[in-house]
C-alpha positions, 0 to 999 in steps of 0.5 A: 593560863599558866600559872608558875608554882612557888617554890618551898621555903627548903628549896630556896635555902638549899639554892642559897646555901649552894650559892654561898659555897659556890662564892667562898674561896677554897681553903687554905693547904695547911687546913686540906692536910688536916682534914685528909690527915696527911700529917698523920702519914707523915708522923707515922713516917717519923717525919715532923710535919711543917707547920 
């Protein structure tokens, strides 16, 4: 007989935790400036980040 092996308790929390970030919008322009620091070249650049 063939038997189907449960999988582990980590392996359905990775799976979930994959499907919840697939299901979430990306975020926001001003938020991906931020994080890479692109304002930080700009203010280096004396320019005045938009807000």
């Amino acid at each position: 007989m063939d038997q189907k092996k449960q999988p582990t308790k980590e392996a359905v929390r990775q799976w979930l935790q994959n499907k919840l970030v697939d299901r979430r919008p990306p975020p926001d322009p001003q938020q991906i400036r931020r994080e890479l620091g692109w304002d930080l070249v700009k203010v280096e650049r004396g320019e005045v980040p938009q807000r």
